[in-house]
C-alpha positions as CSV (number, residue, x, y, z in Angstrom):
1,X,-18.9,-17.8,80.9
2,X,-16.6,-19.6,83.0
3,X,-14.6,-20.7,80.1
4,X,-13.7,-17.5,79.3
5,X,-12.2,-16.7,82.3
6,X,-9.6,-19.4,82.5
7,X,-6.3,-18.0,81.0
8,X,-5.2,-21.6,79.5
9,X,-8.1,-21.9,77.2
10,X,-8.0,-18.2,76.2
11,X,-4.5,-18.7,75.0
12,X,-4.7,-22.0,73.2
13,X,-7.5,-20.6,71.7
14,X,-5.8,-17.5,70.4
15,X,-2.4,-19.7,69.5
16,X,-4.8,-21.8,67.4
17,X,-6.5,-18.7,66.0
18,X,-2.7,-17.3,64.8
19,X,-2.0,-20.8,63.4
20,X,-4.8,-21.0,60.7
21,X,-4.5,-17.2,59.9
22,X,-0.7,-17.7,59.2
23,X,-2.2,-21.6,57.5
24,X,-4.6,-19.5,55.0
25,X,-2.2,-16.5,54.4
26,X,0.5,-18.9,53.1
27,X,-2.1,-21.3,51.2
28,X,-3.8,-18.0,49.1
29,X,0.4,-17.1,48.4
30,X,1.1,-20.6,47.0
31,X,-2.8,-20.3,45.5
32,X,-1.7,-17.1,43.9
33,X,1.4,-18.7,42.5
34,X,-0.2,-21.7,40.9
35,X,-2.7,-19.6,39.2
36,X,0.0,-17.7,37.8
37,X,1.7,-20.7,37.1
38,X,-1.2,-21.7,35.3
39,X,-2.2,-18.7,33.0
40,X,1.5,-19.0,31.7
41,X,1.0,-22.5,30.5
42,X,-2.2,-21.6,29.0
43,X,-0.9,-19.0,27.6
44,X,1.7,-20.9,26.2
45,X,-0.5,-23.8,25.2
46,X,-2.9,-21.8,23.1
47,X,0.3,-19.8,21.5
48,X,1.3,-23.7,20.5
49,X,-2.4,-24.8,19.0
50,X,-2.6,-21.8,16.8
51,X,1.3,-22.9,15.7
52,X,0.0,-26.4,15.3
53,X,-3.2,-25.1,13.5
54,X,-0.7,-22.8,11.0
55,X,1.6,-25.8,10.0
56,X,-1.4,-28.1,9.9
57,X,-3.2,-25.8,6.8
58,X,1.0,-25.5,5.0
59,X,0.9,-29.1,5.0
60,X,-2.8,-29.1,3.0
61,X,-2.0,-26.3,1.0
62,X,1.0,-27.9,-0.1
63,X,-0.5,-30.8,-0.6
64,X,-2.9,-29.6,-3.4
65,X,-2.1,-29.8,-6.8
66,X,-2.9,-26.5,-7.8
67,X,-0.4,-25.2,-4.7
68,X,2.5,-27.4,-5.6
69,X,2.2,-26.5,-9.4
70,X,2.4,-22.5,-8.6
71,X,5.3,-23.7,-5.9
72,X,7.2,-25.6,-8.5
73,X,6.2,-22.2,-10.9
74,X,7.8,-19.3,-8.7
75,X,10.6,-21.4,-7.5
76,X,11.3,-22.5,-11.2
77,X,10.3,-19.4,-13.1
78,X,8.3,-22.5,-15.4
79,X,6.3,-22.2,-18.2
80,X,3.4,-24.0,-19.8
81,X,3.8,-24.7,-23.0
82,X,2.2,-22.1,-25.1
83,X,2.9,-19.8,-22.2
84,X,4.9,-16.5,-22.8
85,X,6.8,-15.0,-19.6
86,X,7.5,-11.4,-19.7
87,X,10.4,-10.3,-17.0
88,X,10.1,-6.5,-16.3
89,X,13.4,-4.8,-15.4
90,X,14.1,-2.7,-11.9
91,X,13.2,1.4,-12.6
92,X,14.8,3.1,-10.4
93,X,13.1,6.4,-9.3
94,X,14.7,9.3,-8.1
95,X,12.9,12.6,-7.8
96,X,15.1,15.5,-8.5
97,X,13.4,17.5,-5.9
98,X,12.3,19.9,-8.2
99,X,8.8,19.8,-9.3
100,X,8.1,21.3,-12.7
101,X,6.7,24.8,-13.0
102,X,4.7,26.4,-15.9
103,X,5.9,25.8,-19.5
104,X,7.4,23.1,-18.2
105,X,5.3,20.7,-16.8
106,X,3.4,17.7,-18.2
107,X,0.4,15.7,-17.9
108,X,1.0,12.2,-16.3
109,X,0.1,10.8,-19.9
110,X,3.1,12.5,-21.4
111,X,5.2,11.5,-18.2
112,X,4.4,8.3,-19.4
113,X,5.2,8.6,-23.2
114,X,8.4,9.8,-22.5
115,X,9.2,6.8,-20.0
116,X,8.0,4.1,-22.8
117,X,10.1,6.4,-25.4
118,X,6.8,7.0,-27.9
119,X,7.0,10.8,-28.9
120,X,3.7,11.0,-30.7
């Protein structure tokens, strides 16, 4: 209990007591930091393996026959020989805002005669 009484020791001993508080409070800052640091990056590496992963299945698709035909196909608007293509023109829709009342109205099968222009 001596020890404990002399002033000198007491103080050093508190002085180095500050010192690794003020050590520890500034390592679990940068230790914060890092990990931050670190979940961007990982973040940012996974967001890059599933990029990688995307491009990686284009370049197979593209590479198979059957993918580079219907490519060449849409681009093209090709045909096979034999083959027959049938281009469908735009309709244009506009509802009056009026729905039909009564006499008036039709079934969706004569809707559909009178678009296709077969009165039967």
């Amino acid at each position: 209990m001596k020890v404990v009484f002399r002033p000198l020791f007491v103080v050093i001993f508190i002085l180095m007591t500050l010192s690794f508080s003020v050590s520890m409070a500034r390592r679990s800052a940068q230790h914060r930091a890092n990990t931050q640091a670190l979940a961007v990056v990982a973040a940012e590496n996974e967001r890059l393996r599933l990029q990688k992963a995307a491009l990686e299945r284009q370049i197979e698709s593209a590479a198979d026959p059957f993918s580079q035909e219907k490519i060449y196909r849409e681009s093209h608007l090709a045909q096979r020989v034999g083959e027959q293509t049938l281009k469908l023109s735009t309709f244009d829709y506009q509802p009056s805002g009026e729905l039909p009342t009564g006499a008036q109205a039709r079934t969706p099968a004569q809707e559909w005669l009178a678009l296709l222009g077969l009165h039967l």
